[in-house]
Structure formats: structure tokens, C-alpha cells
N, C-alpha and C positions, 0 to 999 in steps of 0.2 A: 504494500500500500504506500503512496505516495505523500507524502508530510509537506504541511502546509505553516506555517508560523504567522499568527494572528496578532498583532501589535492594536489591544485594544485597552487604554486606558480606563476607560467606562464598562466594567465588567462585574457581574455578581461576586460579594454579594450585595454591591450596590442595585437600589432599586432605581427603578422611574423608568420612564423609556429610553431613555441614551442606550442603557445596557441591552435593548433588546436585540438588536442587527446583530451583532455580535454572537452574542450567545448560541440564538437559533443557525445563526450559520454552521457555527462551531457544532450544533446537536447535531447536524443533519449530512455534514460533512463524508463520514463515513460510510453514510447509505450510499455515496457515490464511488468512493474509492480512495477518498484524502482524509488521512487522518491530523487533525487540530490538535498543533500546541498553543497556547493562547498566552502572552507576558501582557502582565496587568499590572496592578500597583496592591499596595497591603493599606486601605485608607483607615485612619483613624475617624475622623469626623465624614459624614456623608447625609444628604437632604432625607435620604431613606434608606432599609436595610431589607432584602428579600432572599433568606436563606432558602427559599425555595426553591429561588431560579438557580443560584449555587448547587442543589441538592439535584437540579434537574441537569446540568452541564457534567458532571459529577458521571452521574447514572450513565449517561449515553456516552461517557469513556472521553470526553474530553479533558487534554490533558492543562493544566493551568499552574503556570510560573510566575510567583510575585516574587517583585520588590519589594524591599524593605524587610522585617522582622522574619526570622525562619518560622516563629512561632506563630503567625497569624493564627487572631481567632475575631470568627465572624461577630462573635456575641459581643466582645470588647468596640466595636464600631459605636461612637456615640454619634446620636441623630440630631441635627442642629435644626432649626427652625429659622433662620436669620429675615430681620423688618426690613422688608421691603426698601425703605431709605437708604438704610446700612450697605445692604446687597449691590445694588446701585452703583453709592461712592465706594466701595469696593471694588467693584467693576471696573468702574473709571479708571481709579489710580492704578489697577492691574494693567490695564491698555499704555498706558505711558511707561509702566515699567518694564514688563515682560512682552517679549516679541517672540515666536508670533504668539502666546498666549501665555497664562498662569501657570501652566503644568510644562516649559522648558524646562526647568530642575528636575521632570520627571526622565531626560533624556540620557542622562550621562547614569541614570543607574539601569535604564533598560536598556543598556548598548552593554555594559558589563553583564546585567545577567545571562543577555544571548550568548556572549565570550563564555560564560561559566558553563551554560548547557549544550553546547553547540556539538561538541563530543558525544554527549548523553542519549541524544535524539539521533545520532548519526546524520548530522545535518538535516538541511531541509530543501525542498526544490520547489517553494516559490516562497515568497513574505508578504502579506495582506496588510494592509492597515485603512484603521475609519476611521475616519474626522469628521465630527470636533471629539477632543483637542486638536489642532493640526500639528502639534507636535509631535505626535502617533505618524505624522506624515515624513517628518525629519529624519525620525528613528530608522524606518523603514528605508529612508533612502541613502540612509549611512551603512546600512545593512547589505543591502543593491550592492554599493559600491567595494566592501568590504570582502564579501562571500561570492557575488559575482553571480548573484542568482535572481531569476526573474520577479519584479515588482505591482504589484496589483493595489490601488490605491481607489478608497471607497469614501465617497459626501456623502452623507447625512445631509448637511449643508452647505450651502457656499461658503469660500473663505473670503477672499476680499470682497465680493457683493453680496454679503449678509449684512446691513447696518443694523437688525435686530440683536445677531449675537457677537457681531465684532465691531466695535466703537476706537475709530484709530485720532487721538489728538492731535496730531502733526499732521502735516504731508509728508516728513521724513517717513513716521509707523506705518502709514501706507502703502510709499513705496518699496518699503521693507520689505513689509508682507506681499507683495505682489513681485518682487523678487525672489522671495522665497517658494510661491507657488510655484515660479514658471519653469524656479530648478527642479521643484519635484515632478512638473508633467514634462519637462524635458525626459526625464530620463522614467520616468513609467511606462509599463511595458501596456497595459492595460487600466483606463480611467473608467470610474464607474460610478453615476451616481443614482440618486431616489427616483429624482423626476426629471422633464422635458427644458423645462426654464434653468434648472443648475448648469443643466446641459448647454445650453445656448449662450449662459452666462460665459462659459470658460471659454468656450471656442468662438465666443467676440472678444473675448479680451486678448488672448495668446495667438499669434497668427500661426505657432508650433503645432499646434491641437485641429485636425484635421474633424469635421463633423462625425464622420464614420468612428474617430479615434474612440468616442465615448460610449459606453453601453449602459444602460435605463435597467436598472433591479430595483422598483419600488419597495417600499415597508410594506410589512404583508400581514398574518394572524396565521398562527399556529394551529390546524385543524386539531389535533392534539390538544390541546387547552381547551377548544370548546368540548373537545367530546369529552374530557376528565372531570369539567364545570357541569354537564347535562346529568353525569350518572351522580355527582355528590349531591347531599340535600341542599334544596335550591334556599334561597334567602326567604323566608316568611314575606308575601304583600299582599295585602288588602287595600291596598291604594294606585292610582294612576300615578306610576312614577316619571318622570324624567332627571334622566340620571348626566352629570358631566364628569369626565375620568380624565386625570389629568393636575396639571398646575395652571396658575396663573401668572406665573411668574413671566415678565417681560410683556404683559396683555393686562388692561386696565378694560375690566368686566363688569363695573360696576352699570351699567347701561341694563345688563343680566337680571340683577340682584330689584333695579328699578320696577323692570316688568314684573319680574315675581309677586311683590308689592303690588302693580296694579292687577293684577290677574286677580286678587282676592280682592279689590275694592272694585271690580265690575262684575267678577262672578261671584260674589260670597258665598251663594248657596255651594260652591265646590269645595270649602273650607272641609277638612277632613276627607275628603275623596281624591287632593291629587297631592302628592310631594315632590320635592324638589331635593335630589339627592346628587352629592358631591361627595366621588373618590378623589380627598384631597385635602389639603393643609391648607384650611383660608387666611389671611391678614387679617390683622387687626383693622384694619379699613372695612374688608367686608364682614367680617362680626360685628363691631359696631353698628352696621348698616340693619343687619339685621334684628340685632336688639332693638335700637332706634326705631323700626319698623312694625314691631310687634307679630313679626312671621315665625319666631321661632320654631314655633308645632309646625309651622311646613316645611322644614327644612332638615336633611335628613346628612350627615357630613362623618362619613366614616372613618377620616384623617387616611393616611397614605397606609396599604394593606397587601398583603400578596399578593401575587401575580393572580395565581388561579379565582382567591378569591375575588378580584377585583371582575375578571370574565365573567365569575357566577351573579355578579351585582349586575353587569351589561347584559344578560342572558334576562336577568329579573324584573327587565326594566321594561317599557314600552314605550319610551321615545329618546333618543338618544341627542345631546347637545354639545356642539360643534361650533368653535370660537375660536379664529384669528386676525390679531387686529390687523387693522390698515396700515401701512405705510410706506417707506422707500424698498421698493423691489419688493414690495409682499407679495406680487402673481408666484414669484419661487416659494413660498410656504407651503410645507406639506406635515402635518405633524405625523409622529410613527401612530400614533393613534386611531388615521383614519383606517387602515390596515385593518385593528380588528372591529373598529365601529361596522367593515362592511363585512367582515367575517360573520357579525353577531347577527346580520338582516334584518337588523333592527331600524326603523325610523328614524330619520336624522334631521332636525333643526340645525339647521347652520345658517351661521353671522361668518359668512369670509370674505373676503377680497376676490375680486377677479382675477384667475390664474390656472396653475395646473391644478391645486385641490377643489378648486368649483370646476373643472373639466370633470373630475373625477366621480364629484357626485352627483353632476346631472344624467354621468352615463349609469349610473348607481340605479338612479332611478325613482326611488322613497327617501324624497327628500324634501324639505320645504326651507329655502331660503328667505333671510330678511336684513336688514339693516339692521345697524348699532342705535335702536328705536325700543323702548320700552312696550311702546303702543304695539310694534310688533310683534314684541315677546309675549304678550299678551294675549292677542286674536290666535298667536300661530298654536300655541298652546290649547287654548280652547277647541278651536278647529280640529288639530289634532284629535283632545278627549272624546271630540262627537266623534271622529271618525272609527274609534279603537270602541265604542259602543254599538255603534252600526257595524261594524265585521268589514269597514268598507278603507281601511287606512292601505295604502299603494303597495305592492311586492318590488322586491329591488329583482335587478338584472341578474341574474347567474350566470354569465357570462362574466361580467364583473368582476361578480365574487369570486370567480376562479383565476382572475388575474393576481389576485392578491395573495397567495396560497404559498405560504414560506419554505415549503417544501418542494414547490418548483423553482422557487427563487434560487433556492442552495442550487438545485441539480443544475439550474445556470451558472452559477458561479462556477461548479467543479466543470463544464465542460470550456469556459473560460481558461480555469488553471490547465485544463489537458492540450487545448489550443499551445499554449505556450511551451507543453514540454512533446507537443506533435504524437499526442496519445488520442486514436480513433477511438 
């Protein structure tokens, strides 16, 4: 079997979605013929913790190399919560300091521990890496250049035209970082990102990057997690929920929280009949809003949960809510999220910008868009509960839904890495 070395900084047992690309690639690897070793980091502090996906990379024989302490222990992970403000000017001054990002310091001990394992694995015949961090991109290209072995390099996101997750103070930090890209798609064997517009981003900007050069493996939902979520006992409900899975972090939602609010000062008789349920860790902005408001009995906030269980809430739910803000270059927003919101064929309310993820779910099908309008949250809500009483709410496309299926996704990638080593 052919060994693959996964340079992913964002890896269980960190939660959220960052870690999910990763992972599932890494699970699914071997059904094709490449066996994953995956170098990650050993973090102390992290927004959340899911020994489950650990538990689940584990099982399916994925092999995982950290930095830092020999001794990692998942349990020792403390969970931070950090205000919104804080997060922020943190942010900021990371951008002026650190190029291309916070976790550069994480580069010189993952280049040592490849040197320490390298023996151990009997090398390896190609090196993956996904960004963000794009420092996972440096690694890897140091790696290239050292071992002499094919380079495979995977966006999540844009780097230099994300202004949501990369904020450059100078035109020095810019030109920086967009010299640093153009070394790493200089010499990458194969670029690979989520969606269409990442795509078209790079290859207007680098005249290096031929259109053909890049290859589209969207975020996808593990059939496996819904079918493990279907057989456990499902969530207790007696109510019309609409459920949002996810953060808010970098998205001011309160627009959200406003309509909830009018939903029960035009429908009141639906008080008790419908909830409004959040997998996730809200700010003190939107707690307060809701105390302030007198909605608390409708709102249902399970704070950040495992994987699976987080599926069995989207399975339990009856309309699914879909939010990303507006702004510079948002037609490229795609969160890993929509993957399994189309997994779950559940009804989707979405507030997004025009671009690849409103491509995605008009071909979806059961969807109902609206603007950053309370009045819309509102009606759209309502409309929906009649329709989910009359039997009469839209079936999504399967066709779609089969696009997003992370187990074809892997089998792309592995005939990708066979491309390179000229393996039919």
C-alpha cells in the first residue's frame, strides 16, 4: 500500500469543522489503497474538544504524529471561550506579526518531526497539506523540496483573497503572503480546492496556474455518521424545531436573533410549538439579546457537542439555518457545513450572499432564501411550519446529495495521488 503524509494542523481531537476535511480523508484513504500518516500538533487550549472524531481516525487505522509533548492526553485540552472583542484585537495584532499566519512557530517542529519519523514509515510517496493554516502549506513545501516527493496542496479557503479570514495591515503583509502562495503553487504538483470561485481566484491572480491546473473536491457529509445518528436514540421533540450548527464567529447574526423575536410577537399562538435551536457557543451579545427579549423558553443552545451527536440534532430537526455574511469576495464562501446540511435533506433557510454556496443550494432544491431582514426570518419561518403540517415542505435533489458524498470525494483524491505516481 502506498503512504500518503497529511500535514494537517486542525486535527482531532480538536473539534469544529476545520478538522473535518482532514480527518474523513484520512478515514477513507485506505478503502483506496493509501495508507495516512497525518503530523498535527498536541494543543493545549482549543474553541472545542471531540474525542470522538479522535476515536473515529483511530479505529479506521489512521496513523497520527504530534508535536509537542510524547505524552498527549486529549482530556488535558482546556476549552476556551474567548469575547468576541478580544478574539478580534487578537486577530489583528497576529496579522502584523506572524506571516503568513499564527501557527508559523508551528513549522520548525513539524519539519523535525517528519526528520524523526521518516525512517519509521519507510518514507512516503506523496505529502498532502490543507489550509488554513497556510502554514501546513510551507511545511509541505519544504518537505517537496527536501524528500523530492510529489506535493498535493488542498483550500478550505482562499489565502490572499479571503479578507474574512486573512486581514493583512501593510501592503508589505500582502505582498508577502502572495509571494509566499505563488512559491507554493509554483512548485505543487497538484492544487485542489472546495469550490469554483477559490478556483478562479488563484488562477486570476498567478499567471503560473493554468485553469485545468486546479481540481474542485467540495466539503461533503459522511454517509456513515448519518446512518450511526439514524440507529442511536434520536433527540426527544415535541416541537417544530429549526436548528443552526455551527459558530458565529467572524458573522454578526444578530439580524437572526431579531426575527426570532418577531416570529413570536406576530405569531404568539406558536409560542410553545416551535424552537429555535443552536449547536453552539453564543456571545455574550446574543445572550443578552435574548434575555433582553424574553424568548428564552424558545431557544434551545446545546453549546459545542460531538460530532455524531451534533448529526443526531440535524436529523431531529425540521428546518435547517444557513448564514453567511456579506462582504469583500463572499460569492467564495462555502462553509464545511453545507456538506452535511445536504447530507441530512433537510430544509434549508439560508441568509447568503450570491456565489458558489447559493449555486449550490438552488440546485439542492428545498431551500428558501432571504435577506439579513428580520421580517424575513419571520414569514420564512412561519411558511415553512404550515408547510411541514400540510406534508407539503419541497424534497431536495439527489443528484445533489450524491455530489457531496465524502467517500467519493476520498476515492478522488486517491486516484489524484495514483495520477502522480502513474498507478492505473
Amino acid at each position: 500500500m502506498n503512504k500518503v503524509l497529511i500535514i494537517s494542523y486542525y486535527f482531532p481531537p480538536m473539534g469544529m469543522g476545520g478538522v473535518q476535511r482532514a480527518m474523513k480523508f484520512s478515514k477513507y484513504l485506505k478503502n483506496f489503497g493509501w495508507q495516512p500518516t497525518v503530523i498535527t500538533d498536541s494543543p493545549k487550549k482549543y474553541l472545542a474538544v471531540d474525542k470522538s472524531l479522535l476515536n473515529e481516525a483511530i479505529e479506521n487505522g489512521v496513523s497520527i504524529e504530534r508535536t509537542g509533548s510524547e505524552d498527549f492526553n486529549p482530556d488535558s485540552i482546556e476549552v476556551v471561550t474567548p469575547r468576541e472583542r478580544l478574539r478580534k484585537l487578537r486577530n489583528s495584532l497576529y496579522s502584523f506579526i506572524f506571516i503568513p499566519d499564527s501557527k508559523i512557530g508551528w513549522k520548525k517542529k513539524a519539519l523535525k518531526k517528519v526528520d524523526e519519523i521518516w525512517e519509521k514509515y519507510g518514507g512516503f510517496q506523496v505529502v498532502f497539506a490543507t489550509a488554513p493554516p497556510y502554514t501546513d502549506f510551507l511545511i509541505a513545501l519544504e518537505l517537496k523540496k527536501k524528500y523530492n516527493i510529489p506535493l498535493v496542496i488542498d483550500y478550505r479557503d482562499a489565502w490572499v483573497d479571503s479578507p474574512v479570514l486573512n486581514y493583512y495591515p501593510t501592503s508589505y503583509h500582502k505582498k508577502k503572503n502572495i509571494k509566499l502562495e505563488a512559491e507554493v503553487l509554483r512548485f505543487a504538483d497538484v492544487i485542489i480546492t472546495v469550490n469554483r470561485r477559490v478556483k478562479e481566484y488563484i488562477v486570476g491572480r498567478y499567471e503560473s496556474v493554468d485553469y485545468n491546473d486546479v481540481r474542485i473536491i467540495p466539503n461533503g457529509f459522511d454517509p456513515e455518521d448519518f446512518e450511526n445518528a439514524k440507529s442511536l436514540v434520536a433527540h426527544t421533540k415535541d416541537k417544530f424545531r429549526i436548528t443552526y450548527s455551527g459558530s458565529f464567529y467572524t458573522r454578526n447574526a444578530l439580524f437572526y436573533f431579531r426575527g426570532i423575536k418577531l416570529f413570536f410577537e406576530k405569531y404568539p399562538e406558536l409560542r410553545g410549538e416551535v424552537e429555535f435551536c443552536f449547536i453552539c457557543t453564543l456571545t455574550n451579545e446574543y445572550m443578552d439579546f435574548i434575555r433582553n427579549s424574553g424568548i428564552q423558553q424558545d431557544i434551545k443552545i446545546t453549546g459545542y457537542i460531538n460530532h455524531i451527536d451534533c448529526v443526531k440534532y440535524i436529523l431531529s430537526s425540521d428546518i435547517l439555518f444557513l448564514y453567511i455574511s456579506r462582504g469583500e469576495n463572499d460569492e467564495a464562501a462555502m462553509p464545511g457545513k453545507i456538506g452535511e446540511y445536504i447530507g441530512s435533506q433537510k430544509n434549508i433557510l439560508a441568509s447568503v450572499p450570491e456565489g458558489v454556496s447559493k449555486k449550490v443550494l438552488e440546485n439542492y432544491g428545498a431551500v428558501k432564501f432571504i435577506d439579513e431582514e428580520p421580517g424575513q426570518v419571520a414569514d420564512a419561518v412561519y411558511e415553512f411550519y404550515n408547510l411541514s403540517k400540510s406534508g407539503k415542505l419541497p424534497k431536495p435533489d439527489s443528484e445533489t446529495i450524491s455530489k457531496f458524498n465524502r467517500v467519493k470525494h476520498t476515492e478522488e483524491l486517491a486516484k489524484e495521488f495514483n495520477y502522480l505516481l502513474a498507478i492505473d
